[in-house]
N, C-alpha and C positions, 0 to 999 in steps of 0.2 A: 504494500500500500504506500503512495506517495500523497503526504499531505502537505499542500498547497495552500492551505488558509489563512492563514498565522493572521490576517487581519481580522476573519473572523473572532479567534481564537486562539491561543497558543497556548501548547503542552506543559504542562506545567513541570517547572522545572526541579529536580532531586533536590535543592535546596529549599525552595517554598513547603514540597512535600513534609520534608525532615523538619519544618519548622511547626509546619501546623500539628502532625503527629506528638513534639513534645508537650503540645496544649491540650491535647482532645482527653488524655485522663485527668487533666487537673480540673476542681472545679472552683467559681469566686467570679463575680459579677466585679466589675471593676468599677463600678459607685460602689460597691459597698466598703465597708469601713474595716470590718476584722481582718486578720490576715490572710485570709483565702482572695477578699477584695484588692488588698493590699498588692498583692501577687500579680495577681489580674490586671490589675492599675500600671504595675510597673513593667508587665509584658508591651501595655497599649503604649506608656510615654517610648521607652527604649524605640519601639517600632517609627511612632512619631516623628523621635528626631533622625533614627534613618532614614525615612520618607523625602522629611525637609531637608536635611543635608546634601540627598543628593538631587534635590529639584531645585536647589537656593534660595529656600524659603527659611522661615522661622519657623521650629514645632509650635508655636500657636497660630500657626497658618494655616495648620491641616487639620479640617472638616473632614473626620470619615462616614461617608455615605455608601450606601448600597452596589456602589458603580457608576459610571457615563451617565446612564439616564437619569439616576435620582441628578447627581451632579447637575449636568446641563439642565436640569428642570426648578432646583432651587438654586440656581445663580441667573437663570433667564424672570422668572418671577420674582423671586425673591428679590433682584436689583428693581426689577422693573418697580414691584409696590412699592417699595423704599424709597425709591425717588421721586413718583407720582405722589406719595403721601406728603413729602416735603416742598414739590412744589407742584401743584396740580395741572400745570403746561406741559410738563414733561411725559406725554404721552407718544411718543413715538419711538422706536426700536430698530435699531439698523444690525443689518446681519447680509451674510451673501445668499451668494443663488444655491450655493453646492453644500451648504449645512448637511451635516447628517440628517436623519427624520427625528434623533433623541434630542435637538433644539429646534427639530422646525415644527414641529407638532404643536409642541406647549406655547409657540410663540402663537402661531396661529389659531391656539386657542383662545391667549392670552387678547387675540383680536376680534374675536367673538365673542367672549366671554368678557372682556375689559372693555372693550373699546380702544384697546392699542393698534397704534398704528404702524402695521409692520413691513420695513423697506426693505427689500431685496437689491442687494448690489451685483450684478454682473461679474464675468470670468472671459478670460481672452479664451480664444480656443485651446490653449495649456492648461487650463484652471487655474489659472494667478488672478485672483482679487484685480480690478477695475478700482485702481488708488483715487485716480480723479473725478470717478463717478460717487466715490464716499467723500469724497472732499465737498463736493459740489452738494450731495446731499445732507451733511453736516452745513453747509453754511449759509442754504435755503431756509432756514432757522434752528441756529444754535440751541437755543435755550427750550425746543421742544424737545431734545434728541434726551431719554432717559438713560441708555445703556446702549453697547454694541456688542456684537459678541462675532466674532470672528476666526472659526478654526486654524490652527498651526499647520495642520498637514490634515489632504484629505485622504478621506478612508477609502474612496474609489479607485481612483486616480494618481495619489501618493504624491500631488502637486504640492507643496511648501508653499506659506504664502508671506506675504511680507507682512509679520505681526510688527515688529517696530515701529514701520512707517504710520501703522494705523492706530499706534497706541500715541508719536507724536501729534497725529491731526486729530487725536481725541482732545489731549492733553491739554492744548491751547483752551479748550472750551470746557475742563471741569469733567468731563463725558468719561464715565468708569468702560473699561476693554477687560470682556470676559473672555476664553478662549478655549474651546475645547480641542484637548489636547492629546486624548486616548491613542489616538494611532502614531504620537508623537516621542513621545514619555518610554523611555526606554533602549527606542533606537536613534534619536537625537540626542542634543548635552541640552538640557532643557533649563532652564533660568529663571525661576520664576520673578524673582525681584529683575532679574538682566531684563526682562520680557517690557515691567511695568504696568505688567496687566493687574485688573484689579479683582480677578477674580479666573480662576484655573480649571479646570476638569482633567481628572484623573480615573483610571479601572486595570486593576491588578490582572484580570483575562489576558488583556493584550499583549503582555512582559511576561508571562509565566510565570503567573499568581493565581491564585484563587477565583471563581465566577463568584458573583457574590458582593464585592468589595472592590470598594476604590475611594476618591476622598474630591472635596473641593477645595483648591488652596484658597483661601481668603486675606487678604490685607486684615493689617489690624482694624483699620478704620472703615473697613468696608462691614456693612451691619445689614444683611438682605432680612428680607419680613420672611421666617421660617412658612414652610411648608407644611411640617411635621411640631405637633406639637406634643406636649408630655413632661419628663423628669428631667429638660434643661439643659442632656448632654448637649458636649462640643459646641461650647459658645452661646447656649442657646439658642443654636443654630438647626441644629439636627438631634431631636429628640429620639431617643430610642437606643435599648443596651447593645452594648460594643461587642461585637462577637471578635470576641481575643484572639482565638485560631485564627480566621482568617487576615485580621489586621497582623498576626504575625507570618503568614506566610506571602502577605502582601511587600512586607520590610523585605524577607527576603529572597522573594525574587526582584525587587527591583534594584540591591543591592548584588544579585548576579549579574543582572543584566548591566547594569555599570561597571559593574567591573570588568566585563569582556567586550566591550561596547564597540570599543576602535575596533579592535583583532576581529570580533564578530562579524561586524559590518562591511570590513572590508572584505573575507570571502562571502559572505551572502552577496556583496552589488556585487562579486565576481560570478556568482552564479545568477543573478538575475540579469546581468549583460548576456551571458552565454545565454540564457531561455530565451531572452531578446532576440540572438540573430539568431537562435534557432529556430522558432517560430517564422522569425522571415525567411530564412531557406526554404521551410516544408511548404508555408504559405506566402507564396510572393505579395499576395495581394491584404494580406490580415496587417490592419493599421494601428499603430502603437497611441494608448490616448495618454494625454496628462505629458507633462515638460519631457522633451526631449533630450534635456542637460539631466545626465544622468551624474549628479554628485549630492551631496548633503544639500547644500543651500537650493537646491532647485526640487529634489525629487526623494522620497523615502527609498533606503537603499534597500527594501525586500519587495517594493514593487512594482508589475509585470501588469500593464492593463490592453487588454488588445481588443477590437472589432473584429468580427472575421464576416466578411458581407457575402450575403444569399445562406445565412445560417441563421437560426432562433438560438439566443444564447441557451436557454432550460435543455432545448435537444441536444446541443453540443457538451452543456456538464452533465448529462447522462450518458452520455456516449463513453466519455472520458470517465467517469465513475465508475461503469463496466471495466473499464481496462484498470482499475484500481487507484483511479488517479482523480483528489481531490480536489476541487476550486470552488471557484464564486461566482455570481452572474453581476456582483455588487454586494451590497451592503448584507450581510447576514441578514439584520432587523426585517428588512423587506422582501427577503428569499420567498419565494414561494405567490408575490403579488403580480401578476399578471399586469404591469405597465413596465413602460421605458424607465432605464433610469433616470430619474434628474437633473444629476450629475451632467452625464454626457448631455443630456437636453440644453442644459446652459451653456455647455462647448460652443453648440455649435448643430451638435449631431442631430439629423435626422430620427423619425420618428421609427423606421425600422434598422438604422445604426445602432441606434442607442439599444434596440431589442438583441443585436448579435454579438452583444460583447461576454468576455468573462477577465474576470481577475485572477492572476496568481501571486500568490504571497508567502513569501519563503522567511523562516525563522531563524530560532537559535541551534533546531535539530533537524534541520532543511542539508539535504546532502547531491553531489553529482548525479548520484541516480536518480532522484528525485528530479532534475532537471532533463534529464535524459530520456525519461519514461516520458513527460510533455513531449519533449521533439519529436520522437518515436512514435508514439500514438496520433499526435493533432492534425497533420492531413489527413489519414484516413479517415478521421471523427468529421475533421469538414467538412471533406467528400461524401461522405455518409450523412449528413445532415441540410448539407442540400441537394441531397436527391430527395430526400424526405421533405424540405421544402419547396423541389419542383423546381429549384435557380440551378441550373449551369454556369460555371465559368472557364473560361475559353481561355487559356494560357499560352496559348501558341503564337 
């Protein structure tokens, strides 16, 4: 079996394992006071400030949350009411086109249910953020813009985007930059004070940690209107007891994953360069989406996103699944939804492009054969898949 997802999902790694196992027989709620809690308490801070240490935060920056989506869902509201409550102009929310669905959702609830007003900013055909079209709308009125929230790196696509630029043209106007960061955080040197964002998203799945668990980094001064209410944990930010195992298998796997981070990165973009021209050997005509500058500053170095036209992407990841080989058609969250993706729709792409793509994404236990079984297999699977949807292509 060659598993291909790692942005879905990644294997959890022998040290996150080993950590949560020495937790699962202890027991002590980490509010509580006697030494069982005591215990508890001191697994959650040690965890903490490895978290913050290696993101460049403060340990009281880290909000631990459920994952991505609680994360992106109390930093998108919870900014939102905070600043709406302090000044009742500030009803408008900017964000781009290629958000995951775990911030575009709540926003757009947030606009039916609030009356928020929520701007979508455009992407060139690479998926790089439209800097001048957020400037332009920042400054069509400043002092309505409550919050922006702007992903690091996308999940499709694996585009980087210019979070500094857009944390400066907040900056001027007061305007808090939140940023989700999940596909980011662990195969990047992520920064969160470097960033100056005011608000972070984190999920230990993606690093080879725990499902379950992740955290939102917060400013001190950043104070969002909780989502969750209850017994006051984390700032009284996020209510609800800490589940210790996993916040300790979360330390350490992101504490693996920095530590092999260079060395790691640099054979996986060697193997996602080589999937790259291999996929173009087998298929001449299957088009590469997302930055073509294949290095840190431009593109996630375990991502591989390709079109392959006159194919249905769902028929071509079963193709390939038979041949024991896993991927993506896109975003896990929306696997299984019968539309285009997003993503690619804000590129640029057509409305049956965007149907014949899939992603591949290589990790920390990602190896040449894994790379090789793609090569090997992906024309046939084309081939096979558009006769089943009736497109020929003429290569001659």
């Amino acid at each position: 079996m060659s598993y291909l997802d790692h942005a879905a999902t990644t294997p959890m790694r022998p040290e996150a394992i080993a950590a949560m196992a020495a937790q699962f027989g202890d027991v002590g709620n980490a509010s509580s006071l006697h030494t069982a809690g005591r215990r508890a308490r001191r697994v959650v801070e040690e965890s903490r400030e490895v978290i913050a240490g290696h993101l460049g935060a403060s340990p009281s920056d880290v909000v631990f949350t459920a994952g991505g989506t609680e994360s992106d869902n109390l930093a998108v509201k919870g900014l939102f009411w905070a600043r709406r409550t302090q000044d009742p102009q500030r009803v408008r929310f900017l964000t781009s086109a290629i958000e995951h669905h775990a911030l575009i959702d709540p926003l757009m609830w947030l606009g039916k249910a609030d009356d928020a007003q929520i701007c979508q900013v455009g992407v060139d055909s690479n998926g790089r953020l439209d800097l001048a079209a957020l400037a332009e709308l920042i400054m069509d009125d400043p002092d309505s813009v409550a919050a922006i929230s702007i992903m690091l790196a996308n999940n499709e696509v694996g585009t980087i985007q210019p979070l500094l630029e857009v944390v400066a043209l907040a900056k001027t106007h007061d305007i808090p930059v939140h940023t989700d960061a999940v596909q980011a955080v662990g195969q990047l040197n992520v920064d969160f004070a470097g960033l100056g964002v005011a608000a972070m998203s984190v999920s230990a799945h993606k690093l080879g940690g725990p499902t379950g668990i992740g955290a939102l980094l917060l400013g001190r001064s950043i104070e969002p209107t909780p989502i969750l209410h209850g017994g006051g944990q984390e700032r009284n930010v996020r209510s609800g007891t800490l589940d210790v195992p996993a916040i300790a298998g979360f330390a350490a796997a992101l504490d693996a994953a920095m530590d092999d981070r260079v060395e790691r990165n640099a054979w996986v973009s060697a193997l996602r360069d080589d999937l790259i021209a291999g996929i173009h050997r087998a298929v001449p005509d299957a088009v590469l989406n997302g930055s073509p500058i294949l290095d840190e500053a431009n593109r996630l170095p375990n991502n591989v996103h390709f079109s392959f036209p006159g194919c249905q992407g769902d028929a071509l990841l079963m193709l390939l699944d038979a041949k024991g080989i896993e991927c993506s058609t896109g975003s896990a969250c929306s696997a299984g939804i019968a539309q285009p993706s997003h993503v690619l729709l804000a590129l640029g792409a057509s409305q049956i492009a965007a149907r014949s793509s899939l992603r591949f994404s290589l990790g920390w236990n990602s190896t040449q054969t894994d790379v090789d079984a793609v090569v090997e297999a992906i024309a046939p699977a084309v081939e096979r898949a558009r006769l089943a949807s009736g497109t020929l292509v003429d290569h001659a």
